[in-house]
ZAGUMAR-739876 format. One record per residue: residue number from 0; residue in three letters; chain; x, y, z of N, C-alpha, C in turn. Coordinates in Angstrom, 3 decimals, decimal comma, m for minus. Layout:
residues N
atom n NUM&res Ala&chain A&n.c1 X&n.c2 Y&n.c3 Z&ca.c1 X&ca.c2 Y&ca.c3 Z&c.c1 X&c.c2 Y&c.c3 Z $
...
//
This chain:
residues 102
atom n 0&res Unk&chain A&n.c1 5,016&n.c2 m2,192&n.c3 m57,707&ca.c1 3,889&ca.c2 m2,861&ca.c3 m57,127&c.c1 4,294&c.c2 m3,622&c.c3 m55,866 $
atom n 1&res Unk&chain A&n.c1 5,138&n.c2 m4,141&n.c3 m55,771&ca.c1 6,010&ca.c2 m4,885&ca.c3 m54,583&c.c1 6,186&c.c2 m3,850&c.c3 m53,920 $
atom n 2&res Unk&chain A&n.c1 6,801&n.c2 m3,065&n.c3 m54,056&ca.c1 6,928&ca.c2 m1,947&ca.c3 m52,657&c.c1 4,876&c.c2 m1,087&c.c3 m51,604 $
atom n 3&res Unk&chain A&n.c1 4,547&n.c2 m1,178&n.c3 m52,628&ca.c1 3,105&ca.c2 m0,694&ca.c3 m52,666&c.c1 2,683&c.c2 m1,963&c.c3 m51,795 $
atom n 4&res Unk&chain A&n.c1 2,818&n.c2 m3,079&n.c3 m52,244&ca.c1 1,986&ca.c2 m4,130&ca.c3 m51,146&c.c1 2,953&c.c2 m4,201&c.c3 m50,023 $
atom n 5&res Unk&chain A&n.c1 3,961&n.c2 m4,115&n.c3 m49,221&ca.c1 5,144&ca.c2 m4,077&ca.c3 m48,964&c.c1 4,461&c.c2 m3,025&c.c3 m47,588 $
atom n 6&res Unk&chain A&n.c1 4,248&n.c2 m1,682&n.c3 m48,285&ca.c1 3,638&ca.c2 m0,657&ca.c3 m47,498&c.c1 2,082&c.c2 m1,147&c.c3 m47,247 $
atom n 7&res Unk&chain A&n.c1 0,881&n.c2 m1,389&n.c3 m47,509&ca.c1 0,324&ca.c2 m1,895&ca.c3 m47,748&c.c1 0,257&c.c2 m2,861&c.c3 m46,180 $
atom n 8&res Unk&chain A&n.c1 1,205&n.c2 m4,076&n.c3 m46,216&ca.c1 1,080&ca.c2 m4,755&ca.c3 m45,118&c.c1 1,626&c.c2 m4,315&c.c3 m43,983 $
atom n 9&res Unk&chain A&n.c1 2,359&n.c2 m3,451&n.c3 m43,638&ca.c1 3,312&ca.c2 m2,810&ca.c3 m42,978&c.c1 2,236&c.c2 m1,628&c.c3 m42,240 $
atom n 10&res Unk&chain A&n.c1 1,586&n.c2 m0,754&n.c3 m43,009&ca.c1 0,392&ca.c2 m0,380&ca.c3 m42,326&c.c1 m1,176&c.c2 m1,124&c.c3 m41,630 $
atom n 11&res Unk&chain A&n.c1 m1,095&n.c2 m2,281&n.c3 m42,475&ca.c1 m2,404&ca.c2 m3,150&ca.c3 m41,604&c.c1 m1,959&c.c2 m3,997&c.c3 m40,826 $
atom n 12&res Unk&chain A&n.c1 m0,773&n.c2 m4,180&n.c3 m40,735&ca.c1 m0,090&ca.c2 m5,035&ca.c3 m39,296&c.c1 0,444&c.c2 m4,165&c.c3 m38,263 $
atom n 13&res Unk&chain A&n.c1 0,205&n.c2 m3,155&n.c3 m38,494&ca.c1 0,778&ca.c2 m1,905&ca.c3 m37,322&c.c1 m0,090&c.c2 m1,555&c.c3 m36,154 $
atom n 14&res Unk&chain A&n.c1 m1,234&n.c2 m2,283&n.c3 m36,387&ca.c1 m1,847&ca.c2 m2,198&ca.c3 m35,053&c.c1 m2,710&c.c2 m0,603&c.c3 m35,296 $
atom n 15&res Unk&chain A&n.c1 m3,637&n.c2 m0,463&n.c3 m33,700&ca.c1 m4,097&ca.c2 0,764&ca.c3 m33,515&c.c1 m3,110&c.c2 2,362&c.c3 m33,526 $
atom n 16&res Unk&chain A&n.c1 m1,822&n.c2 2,050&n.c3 m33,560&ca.c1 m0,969&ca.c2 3,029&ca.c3 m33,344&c.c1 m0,705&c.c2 3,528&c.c3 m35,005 $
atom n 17&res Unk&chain A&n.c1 m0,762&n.c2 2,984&n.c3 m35,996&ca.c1 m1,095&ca.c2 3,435&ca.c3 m37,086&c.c1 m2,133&c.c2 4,227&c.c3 m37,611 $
atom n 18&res Unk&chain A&n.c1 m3,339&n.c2 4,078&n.c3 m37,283&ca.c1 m4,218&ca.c2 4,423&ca.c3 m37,687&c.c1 m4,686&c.c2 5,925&c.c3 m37,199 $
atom n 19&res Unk&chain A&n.c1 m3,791&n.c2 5,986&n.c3 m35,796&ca.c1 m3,994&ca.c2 7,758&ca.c3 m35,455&c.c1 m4,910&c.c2 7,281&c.c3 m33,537 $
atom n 20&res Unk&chain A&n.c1 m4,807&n.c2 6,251&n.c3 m32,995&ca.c1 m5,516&ca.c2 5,786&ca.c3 m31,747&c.c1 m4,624&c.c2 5,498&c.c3 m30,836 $
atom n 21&res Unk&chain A&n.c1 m3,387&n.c2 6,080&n.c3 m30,894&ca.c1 m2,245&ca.c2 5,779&ca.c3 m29,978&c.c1 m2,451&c.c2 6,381&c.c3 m28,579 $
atom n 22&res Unk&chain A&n.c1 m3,358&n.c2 8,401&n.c3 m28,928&ca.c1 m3,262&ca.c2 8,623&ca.c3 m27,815&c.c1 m4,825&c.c2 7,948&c.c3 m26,756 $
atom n 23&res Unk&chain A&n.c1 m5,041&n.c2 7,082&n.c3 m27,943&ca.c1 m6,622&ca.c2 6,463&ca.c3 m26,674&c.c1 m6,115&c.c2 5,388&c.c3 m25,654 $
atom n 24&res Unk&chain A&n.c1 m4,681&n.c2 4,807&n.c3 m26,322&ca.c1 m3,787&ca.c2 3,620&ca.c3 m25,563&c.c1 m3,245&c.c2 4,640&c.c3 m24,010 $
atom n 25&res Unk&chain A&n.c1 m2,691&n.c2 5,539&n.c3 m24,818&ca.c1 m1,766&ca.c2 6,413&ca.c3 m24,039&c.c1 m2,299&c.c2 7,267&c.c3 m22,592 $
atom n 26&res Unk&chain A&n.c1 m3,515&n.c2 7,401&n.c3 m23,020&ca.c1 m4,591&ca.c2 7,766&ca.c3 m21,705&c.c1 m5,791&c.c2 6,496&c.c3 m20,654 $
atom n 27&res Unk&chain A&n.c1 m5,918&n.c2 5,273&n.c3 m21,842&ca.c1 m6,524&ca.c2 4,336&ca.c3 m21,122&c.c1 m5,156&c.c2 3,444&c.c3 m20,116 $
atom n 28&res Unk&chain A&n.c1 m4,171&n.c2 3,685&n.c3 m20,236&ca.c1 m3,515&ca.c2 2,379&ca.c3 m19,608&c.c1 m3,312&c.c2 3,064&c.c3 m17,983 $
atom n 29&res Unk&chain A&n.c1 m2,758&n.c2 4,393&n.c3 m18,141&ca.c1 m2,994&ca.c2 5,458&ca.c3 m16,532&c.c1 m3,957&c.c2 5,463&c.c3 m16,316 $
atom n 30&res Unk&chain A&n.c1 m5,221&n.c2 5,551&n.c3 m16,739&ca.c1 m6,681&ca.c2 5,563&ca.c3 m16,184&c.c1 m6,886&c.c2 4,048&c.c3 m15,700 $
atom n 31&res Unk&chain A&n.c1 m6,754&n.c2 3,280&n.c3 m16,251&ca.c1 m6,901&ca.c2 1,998&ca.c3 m15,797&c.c1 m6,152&c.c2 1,578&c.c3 m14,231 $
atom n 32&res Unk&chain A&n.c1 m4,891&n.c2 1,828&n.c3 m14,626&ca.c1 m4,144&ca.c2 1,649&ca.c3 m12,961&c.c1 m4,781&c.c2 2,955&c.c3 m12,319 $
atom n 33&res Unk&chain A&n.c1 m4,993&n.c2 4,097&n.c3 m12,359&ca.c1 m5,753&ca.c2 4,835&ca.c3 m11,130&c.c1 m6,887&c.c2 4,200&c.c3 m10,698 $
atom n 34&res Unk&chain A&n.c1 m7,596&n.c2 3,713&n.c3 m11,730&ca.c1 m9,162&ca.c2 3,095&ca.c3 m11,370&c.c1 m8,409&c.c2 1,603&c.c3 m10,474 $
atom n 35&res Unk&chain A&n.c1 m7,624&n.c2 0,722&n.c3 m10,184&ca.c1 m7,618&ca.c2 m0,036&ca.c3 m10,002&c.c1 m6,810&c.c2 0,139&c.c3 m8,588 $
atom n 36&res Unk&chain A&n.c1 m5,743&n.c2 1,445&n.c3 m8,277&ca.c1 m5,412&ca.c2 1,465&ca.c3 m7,033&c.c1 m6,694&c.c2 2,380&c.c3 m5,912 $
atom n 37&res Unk&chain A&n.c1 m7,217&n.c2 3,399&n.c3 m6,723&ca.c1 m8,485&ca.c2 3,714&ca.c3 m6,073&c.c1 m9,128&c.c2 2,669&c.c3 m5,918 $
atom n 38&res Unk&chain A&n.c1 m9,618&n.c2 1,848&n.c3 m6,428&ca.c1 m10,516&ca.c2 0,682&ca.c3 m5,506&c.c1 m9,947&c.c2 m0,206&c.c3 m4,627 $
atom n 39&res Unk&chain A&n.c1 m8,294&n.c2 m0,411&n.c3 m4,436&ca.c1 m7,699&ca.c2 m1,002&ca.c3 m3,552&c.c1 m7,962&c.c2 m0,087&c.c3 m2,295 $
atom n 40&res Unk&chain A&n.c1 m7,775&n.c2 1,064&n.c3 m2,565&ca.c1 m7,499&ca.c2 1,998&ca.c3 m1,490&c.c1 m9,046&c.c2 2,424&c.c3 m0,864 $
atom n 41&res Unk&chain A&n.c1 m10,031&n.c2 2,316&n.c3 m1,761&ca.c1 m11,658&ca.c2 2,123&ca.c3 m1,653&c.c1 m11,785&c.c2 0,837&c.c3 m0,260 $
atom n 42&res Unk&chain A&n.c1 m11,359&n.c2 0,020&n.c3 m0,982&ca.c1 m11,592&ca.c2 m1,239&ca.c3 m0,002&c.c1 m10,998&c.c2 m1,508&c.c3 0,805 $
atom n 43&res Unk&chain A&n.c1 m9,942&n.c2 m0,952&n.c3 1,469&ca.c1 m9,269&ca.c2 m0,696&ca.c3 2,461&c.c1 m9,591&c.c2 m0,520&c.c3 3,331 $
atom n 44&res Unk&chain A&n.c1 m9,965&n.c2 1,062&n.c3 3,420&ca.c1 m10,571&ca.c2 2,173&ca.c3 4,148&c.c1 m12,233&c.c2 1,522&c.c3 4,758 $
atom n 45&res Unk&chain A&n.c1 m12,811&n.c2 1,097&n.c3 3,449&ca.c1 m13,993&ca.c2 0,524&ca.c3 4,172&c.c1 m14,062&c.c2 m0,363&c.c3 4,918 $
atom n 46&res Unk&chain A&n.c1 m12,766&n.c2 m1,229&n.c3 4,872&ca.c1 m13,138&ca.c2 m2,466&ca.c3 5,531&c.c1 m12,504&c.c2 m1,846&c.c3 6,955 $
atom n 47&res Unk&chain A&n.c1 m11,594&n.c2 m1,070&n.c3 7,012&ca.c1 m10,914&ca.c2 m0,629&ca.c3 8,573&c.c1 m12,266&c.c2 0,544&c.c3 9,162 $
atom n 48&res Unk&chain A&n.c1 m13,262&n.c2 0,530&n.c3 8,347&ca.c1 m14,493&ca.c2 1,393&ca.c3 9,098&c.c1 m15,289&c.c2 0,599&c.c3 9,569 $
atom n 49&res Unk&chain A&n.c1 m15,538&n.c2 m0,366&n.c3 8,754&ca.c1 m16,303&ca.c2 m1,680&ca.c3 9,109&c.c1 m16,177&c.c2 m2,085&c.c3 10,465 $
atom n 50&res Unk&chain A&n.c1 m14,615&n.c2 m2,536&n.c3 10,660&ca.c1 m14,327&ca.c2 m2,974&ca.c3 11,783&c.c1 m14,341&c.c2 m2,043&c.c3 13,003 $
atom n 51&res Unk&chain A&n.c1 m13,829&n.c2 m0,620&n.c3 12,873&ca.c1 m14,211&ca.c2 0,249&ca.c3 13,209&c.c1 m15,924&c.c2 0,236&c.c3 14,403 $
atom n 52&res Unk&chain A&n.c1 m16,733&n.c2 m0,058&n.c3 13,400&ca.c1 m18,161&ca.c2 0,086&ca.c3 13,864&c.c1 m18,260&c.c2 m0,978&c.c3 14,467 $
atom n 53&res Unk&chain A&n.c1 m18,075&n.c2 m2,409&n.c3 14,216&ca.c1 m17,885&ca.c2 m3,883&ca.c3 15,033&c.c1 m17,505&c.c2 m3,354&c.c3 15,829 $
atom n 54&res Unk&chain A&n.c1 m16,533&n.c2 m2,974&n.c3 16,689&ca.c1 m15,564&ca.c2 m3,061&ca.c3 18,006&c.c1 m14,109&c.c2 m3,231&c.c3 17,585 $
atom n 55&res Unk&chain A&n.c1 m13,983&n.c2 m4,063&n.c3 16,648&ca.c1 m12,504&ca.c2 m4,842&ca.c3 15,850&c.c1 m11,760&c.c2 m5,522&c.c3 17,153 $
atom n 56&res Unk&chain A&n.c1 m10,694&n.c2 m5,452&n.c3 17,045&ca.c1 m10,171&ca.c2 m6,421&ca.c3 18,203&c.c1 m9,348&c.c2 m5,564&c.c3 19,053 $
atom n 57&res Unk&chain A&n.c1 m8,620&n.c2 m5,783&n.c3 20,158&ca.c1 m7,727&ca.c2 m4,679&ca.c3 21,008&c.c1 m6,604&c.c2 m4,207&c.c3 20,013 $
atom n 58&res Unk&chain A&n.c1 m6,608&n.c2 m2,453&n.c3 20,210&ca.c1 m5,681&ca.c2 m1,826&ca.c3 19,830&c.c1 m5,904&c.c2 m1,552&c.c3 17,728 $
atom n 59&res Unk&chain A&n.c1 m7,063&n.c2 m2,373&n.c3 17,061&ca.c1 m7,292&ca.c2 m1,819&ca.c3 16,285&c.c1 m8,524&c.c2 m0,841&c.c3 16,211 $
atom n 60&res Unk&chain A&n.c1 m8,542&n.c2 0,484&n.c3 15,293&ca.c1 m9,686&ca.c2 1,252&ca.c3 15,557&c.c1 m9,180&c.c2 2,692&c.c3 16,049 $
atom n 61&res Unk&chain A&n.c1 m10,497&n.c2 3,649&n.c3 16,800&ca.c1 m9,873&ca.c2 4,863&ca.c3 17,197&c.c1 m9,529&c.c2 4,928&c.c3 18,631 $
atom n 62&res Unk&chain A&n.c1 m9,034&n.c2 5,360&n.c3 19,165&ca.c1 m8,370&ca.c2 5,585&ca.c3 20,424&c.c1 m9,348&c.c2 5,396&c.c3 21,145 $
atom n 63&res Unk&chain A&n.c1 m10,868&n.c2 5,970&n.c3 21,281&ca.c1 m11,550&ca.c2 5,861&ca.c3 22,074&c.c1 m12,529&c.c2 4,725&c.c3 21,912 $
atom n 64&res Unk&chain A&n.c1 m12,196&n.c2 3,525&n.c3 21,222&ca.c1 m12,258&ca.c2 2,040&ca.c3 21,176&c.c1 m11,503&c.c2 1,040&c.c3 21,553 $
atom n 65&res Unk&chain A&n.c1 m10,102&n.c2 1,287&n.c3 22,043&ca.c1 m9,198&ca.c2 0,311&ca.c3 21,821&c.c1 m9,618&c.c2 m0,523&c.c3 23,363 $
atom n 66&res Unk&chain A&n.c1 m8,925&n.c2 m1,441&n.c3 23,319&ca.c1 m8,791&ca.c2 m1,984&ca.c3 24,462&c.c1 m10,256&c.c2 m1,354&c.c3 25,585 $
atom n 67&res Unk&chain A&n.c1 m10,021&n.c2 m2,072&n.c3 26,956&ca.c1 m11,382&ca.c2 m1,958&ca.c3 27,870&c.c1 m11,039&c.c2 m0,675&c.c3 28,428 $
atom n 68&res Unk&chain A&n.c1 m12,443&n.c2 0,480&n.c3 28,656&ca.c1 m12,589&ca.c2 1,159&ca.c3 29,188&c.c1 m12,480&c.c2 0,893&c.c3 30,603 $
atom n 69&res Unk&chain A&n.c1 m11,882&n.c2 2,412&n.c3 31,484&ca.c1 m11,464&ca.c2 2,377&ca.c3 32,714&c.c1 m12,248&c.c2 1,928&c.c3 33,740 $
atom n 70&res Unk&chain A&n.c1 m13,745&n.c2 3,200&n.c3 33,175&ca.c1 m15,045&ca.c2 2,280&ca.c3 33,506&c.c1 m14,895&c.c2 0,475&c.c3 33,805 $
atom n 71&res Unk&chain A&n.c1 m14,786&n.c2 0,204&n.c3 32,830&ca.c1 m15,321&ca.c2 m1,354&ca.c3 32,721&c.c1 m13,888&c.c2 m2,245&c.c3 33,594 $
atom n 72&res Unk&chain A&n.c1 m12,908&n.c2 m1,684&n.c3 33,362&ca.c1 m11,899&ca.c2 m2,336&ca.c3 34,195&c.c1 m12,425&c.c2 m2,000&c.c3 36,105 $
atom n 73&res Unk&chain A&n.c1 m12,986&n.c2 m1,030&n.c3 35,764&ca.c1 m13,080&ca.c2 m0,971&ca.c3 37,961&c.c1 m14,377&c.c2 m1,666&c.c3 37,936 $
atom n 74&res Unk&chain A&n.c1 m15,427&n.c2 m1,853&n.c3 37,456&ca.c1 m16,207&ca.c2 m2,540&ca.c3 37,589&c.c1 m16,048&c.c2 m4,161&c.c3 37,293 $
atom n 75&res Unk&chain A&n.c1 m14,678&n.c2 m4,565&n.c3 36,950&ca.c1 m14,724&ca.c2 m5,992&ca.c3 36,700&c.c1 m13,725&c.c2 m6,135&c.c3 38,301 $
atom n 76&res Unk&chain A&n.c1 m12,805&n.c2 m5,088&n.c3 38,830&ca.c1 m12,035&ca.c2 m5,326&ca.c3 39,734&c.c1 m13,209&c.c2 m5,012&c.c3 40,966 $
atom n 77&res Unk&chain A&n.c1 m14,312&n.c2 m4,590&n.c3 41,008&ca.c1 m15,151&ca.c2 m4,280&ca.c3 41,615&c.c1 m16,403&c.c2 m6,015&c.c3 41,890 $
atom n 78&res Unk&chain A&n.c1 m16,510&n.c2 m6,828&n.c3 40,871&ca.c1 m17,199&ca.c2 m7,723&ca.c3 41,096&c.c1 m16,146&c.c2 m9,071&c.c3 41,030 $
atom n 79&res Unk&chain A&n.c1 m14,871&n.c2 m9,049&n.c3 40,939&ca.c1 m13,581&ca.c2 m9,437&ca.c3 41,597&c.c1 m13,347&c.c2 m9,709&c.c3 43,169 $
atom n 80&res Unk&chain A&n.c1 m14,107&n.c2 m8,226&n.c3 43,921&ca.c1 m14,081&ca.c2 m8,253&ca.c3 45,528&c.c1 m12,661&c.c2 m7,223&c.c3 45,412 $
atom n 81&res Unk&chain A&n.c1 m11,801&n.c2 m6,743&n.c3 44,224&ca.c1 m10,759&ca.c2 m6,248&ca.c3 44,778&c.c1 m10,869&c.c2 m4,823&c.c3 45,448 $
atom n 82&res Unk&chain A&n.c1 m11,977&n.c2 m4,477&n.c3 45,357&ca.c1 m12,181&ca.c2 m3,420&ca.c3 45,908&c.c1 m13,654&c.c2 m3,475&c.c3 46,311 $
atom n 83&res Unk&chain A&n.c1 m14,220&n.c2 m2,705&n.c3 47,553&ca.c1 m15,453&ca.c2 m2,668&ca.c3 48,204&c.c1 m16,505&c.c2 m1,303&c.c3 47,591 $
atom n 84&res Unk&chain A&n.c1 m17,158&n.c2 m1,468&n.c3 47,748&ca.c1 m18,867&ca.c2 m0,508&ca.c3 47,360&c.c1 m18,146&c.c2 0,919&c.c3 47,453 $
atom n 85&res Unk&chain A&n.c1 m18,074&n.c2 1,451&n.c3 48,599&ca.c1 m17,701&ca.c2 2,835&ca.c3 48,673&c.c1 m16,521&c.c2 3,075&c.c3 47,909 $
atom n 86&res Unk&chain A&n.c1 m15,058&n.c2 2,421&n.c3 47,851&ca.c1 m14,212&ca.c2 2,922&ca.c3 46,947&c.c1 m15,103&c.c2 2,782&c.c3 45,625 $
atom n 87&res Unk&chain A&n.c1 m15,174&n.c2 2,172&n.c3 44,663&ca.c1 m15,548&ca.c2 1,831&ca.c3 43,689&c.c1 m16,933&c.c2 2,694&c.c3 43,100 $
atom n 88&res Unk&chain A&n.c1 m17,521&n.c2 3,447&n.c3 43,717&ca.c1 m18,527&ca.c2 4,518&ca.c3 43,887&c.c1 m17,712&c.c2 6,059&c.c3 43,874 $
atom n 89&res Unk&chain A&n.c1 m16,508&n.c2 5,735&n.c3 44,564&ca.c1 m15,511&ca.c2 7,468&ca.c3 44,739&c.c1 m14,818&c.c2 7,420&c.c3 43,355 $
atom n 90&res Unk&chain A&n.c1 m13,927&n.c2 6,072&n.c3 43,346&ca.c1 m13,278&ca.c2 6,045&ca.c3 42,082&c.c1 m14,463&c.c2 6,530&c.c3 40,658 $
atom n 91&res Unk&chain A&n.c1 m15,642&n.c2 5,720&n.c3 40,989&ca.c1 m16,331&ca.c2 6,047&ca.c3 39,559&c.c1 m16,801&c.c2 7,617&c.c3 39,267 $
atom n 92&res Unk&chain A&n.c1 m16,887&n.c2 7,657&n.c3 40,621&ca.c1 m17,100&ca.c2 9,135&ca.c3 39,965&c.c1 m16,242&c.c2 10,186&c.c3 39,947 $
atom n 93&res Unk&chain A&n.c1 m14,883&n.c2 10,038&n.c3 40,472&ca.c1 m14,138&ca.c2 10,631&ca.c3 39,645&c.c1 m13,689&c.c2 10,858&c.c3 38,428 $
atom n 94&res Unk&chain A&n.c1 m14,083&n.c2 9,554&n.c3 37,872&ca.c1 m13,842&ca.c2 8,975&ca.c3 36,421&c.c1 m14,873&c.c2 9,339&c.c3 35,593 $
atom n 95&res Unk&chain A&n.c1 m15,854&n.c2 9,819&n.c3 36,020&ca.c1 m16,888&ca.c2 10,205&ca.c3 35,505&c.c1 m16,670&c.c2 11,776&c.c3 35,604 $
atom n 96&res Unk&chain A&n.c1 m16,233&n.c2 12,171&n.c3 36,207&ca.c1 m16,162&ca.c2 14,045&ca.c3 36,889&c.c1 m15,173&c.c2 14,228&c.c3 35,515 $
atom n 97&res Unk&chain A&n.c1 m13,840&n.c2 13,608&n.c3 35,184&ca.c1 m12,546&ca.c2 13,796&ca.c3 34,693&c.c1 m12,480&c.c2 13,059&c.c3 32,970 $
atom n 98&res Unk&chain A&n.c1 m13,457&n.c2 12,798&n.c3 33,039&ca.c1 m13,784&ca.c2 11,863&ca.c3 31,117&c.c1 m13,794&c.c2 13,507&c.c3 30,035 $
atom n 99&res Unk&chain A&n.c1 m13,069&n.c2 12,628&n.c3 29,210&ca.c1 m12,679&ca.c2 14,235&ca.c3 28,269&c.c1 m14,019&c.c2 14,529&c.c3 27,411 $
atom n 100&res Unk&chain A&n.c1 m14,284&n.c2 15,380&n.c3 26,975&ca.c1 m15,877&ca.c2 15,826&ca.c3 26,096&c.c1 m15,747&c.c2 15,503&c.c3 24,678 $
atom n 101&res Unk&chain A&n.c1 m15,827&n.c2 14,352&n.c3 23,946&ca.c1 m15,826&ca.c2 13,528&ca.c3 22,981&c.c1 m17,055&c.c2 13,955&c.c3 22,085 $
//
């Protein structure tokens, strides 16, 4: 009878891994960390699109966001005085003739 209760407690203190639910441990604990680096990697991505669509700041984003367009640099050296009406009219439209098809 001592060995019988013996076994007895030895199986109801053994947890879910006794009872035959080991492999529900064995598949929830990898599912859990995938679910938890996918949403790191979820929220990542969205937030660098986010900023993305804002403007974000110089040099973050896609290439054809970063920093000031060439455009906008001759037109600031243009109301500067560093350059006069007619250059700044040849230059633009070269820059306009030579812009890649995006």
């Amino acid at each position: 009878m001592l060995a019988t209760l013996a076994t007895t407690a030895v199986v109801t203190h053994a947890g879910p891994w006794a009872a035959g639910f080991g492999w529900v441990f064995f598949l929830l604990i990898p599912l859990f960390w995938f679910l938890v680096i996918g949403l790191i990697i979820f929220l990542v991505t969205r937030g660098r699109r986010r900023a993305w669509a804002n403007g974000g700041h110089e040099g973050y984003g896609p290439p054809w966001m970063r920093g000031a367009t060439a455009e906008s640099t001759l037109a600031e050296r243009f109301a500067k005085g560093d350059i006069d009406e007619t250059e700044y009219r040849a230059r633009l439209e070269v820059l306009r003739a030579n812009r890649p098809n995006a």
